[in-house]
N, C-alpha and C positions, 0 to 999 in steps of 0.2 A: 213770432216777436210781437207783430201785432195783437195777438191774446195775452198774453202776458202786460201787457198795457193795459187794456180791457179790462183784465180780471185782477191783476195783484195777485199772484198765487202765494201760500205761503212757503212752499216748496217745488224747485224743479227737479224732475227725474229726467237727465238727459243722457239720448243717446248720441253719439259719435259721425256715426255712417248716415247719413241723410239728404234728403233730397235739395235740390236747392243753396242751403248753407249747411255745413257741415256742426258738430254740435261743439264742437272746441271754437268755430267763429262766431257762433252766437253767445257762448259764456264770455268769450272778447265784450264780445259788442254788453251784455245784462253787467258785468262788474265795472262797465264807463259811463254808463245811464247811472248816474244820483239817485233816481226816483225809484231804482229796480238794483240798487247794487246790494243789498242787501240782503235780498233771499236769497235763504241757503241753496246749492247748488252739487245734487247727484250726479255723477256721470256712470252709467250704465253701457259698459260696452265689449265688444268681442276682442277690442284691441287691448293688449296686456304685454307689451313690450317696457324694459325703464322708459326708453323714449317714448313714448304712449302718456306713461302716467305724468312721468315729467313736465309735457308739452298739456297738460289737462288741468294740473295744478298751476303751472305759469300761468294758463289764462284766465286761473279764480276758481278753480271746483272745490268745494270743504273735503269731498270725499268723491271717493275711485271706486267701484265695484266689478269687476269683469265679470264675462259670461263665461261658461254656464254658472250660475250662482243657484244657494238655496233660498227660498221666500222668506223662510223665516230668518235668516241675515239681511235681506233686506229691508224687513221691517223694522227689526230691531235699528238697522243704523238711519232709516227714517224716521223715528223716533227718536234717537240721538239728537240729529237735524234741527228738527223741529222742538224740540227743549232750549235748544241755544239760538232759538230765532228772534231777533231785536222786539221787544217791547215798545211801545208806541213812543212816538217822541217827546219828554216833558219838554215843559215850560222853560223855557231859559233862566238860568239861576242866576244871580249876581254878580258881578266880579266875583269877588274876595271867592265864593264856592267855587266858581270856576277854575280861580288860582289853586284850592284844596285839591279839585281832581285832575291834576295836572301834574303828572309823573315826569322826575328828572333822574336819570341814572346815567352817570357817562354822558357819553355825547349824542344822546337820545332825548327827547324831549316826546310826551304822548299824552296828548290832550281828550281822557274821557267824554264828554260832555261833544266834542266833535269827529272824534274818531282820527282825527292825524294824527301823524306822528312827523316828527323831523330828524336830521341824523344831522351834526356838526355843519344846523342851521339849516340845511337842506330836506323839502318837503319830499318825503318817498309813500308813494300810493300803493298802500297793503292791501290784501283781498280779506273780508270777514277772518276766515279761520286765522288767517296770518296775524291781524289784529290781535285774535284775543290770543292766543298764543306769548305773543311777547307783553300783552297787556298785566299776563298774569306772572310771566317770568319776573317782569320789574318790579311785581309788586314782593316779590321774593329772593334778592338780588342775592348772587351767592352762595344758593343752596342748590345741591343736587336734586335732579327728580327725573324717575322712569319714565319710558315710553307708557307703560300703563297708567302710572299715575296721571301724565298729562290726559292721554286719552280719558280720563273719567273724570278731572277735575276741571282741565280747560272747558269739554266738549261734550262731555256728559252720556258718552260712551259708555253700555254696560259691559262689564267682563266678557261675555260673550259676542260679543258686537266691536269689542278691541282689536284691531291693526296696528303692533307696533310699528308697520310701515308707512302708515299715515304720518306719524311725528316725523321719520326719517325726510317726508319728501318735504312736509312743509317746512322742515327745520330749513332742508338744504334752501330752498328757494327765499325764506328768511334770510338769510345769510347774503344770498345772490344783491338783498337791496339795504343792507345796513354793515355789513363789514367792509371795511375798504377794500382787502384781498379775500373774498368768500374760499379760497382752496386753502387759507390759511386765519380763521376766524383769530382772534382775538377777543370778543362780546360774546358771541354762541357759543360755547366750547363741549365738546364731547369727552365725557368723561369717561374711559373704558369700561365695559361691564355696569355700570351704574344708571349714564343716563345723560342727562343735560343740565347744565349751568350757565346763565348771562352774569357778568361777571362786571363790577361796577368801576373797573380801571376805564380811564380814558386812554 
């Protein structure tokens, strides 16, 4: 943790089983530090249970990899990673631009320019992936789209470096902080065989 402060890395490869703190308490602790919530975030590990992946993604991971794995999946989705890692921070824009990048769909409200979002007025603190996730659903409110398509347009995933199980987890945990009943979405909705849709009813 103390390197990570140090250095700024622009990516971590984290494993799970470790000394000390374990690697799901320490993605806890990098996605509540402001200064460090931002870089993307690997997890690399032998545990491959849903509950595993679940509890990895709740505490902020973009992406899941278990072992044994091949390198070259690994690389590829470290290069994914790292495609979609925040740009330096501009200048603060004016109001009035401010108000332009400020998404209203439903009872969502999601301010570009600072990365919150709120849900019927209430602040809910999303992890990176989660973010642009729903950043890009609003900006296309009502249209169907694949697990593949998100993977390569949200997150810049190549074809071969796609997990349509990544969408599945970050959707559910989405879900977990902006639907009122997440076992019964109403804004997220699963569309059978097609994909996903946020949907602009209140």
């Amino acid at each position: 943790l103390g390197l990570v402060h140090r250095q700024r890395p622009d990516l971590i490869v984290l494993d799970v089983t470790m000394p000390h703190m374990n690697g799901l308490q320490l993605c806890h602790i990098l996605r509540r530090d402001p200064e460090l919530a931002a870089i993307p975030i690997l997890l690399l590990t032998g545990h491959d249970s849903i509950d595993d992946r679940v509890r990895g993604f709740e505490e902020g991971a973009d992406d899941y990899l278990p072992k044994p794995f091949d390198l070259r999946e690994l690389k590829v989705r470290i290069k994914a990673l790292l495609r979609r890692a925040p740009a330096p921070t501009p200048a603060p824009a004016p109001p009035a631009e401010q108000t332009k990048r400020t998404l209203l769909l439903g009872p969502q409200s999601l301010a570009v320019p600072t990365c919150q979002v709120t849900v019927h007025g209430r602040l809910v603190q999303l992890t990176p992936a989660e973010f642009e996730l729903l950043h890009y659903l609003m900006q296309h409110p009502n249209q169907v789209f694949s697990s593949q398509h998100l993977l390569q347009h949200v997150w810049g995933y190549t074809p071969e470096a796609a997990e349509p199980g990544l969408v599945r987890w970050h959707m559910m945990n989405l879900r977990t902080k902006i639907e009122a009943d997440p076992a019964n979405p109403t804004l997220l909705r699963t569309i059978p065989r097609h994909g996903y849709m946020l949907t602009s009813e209140r």
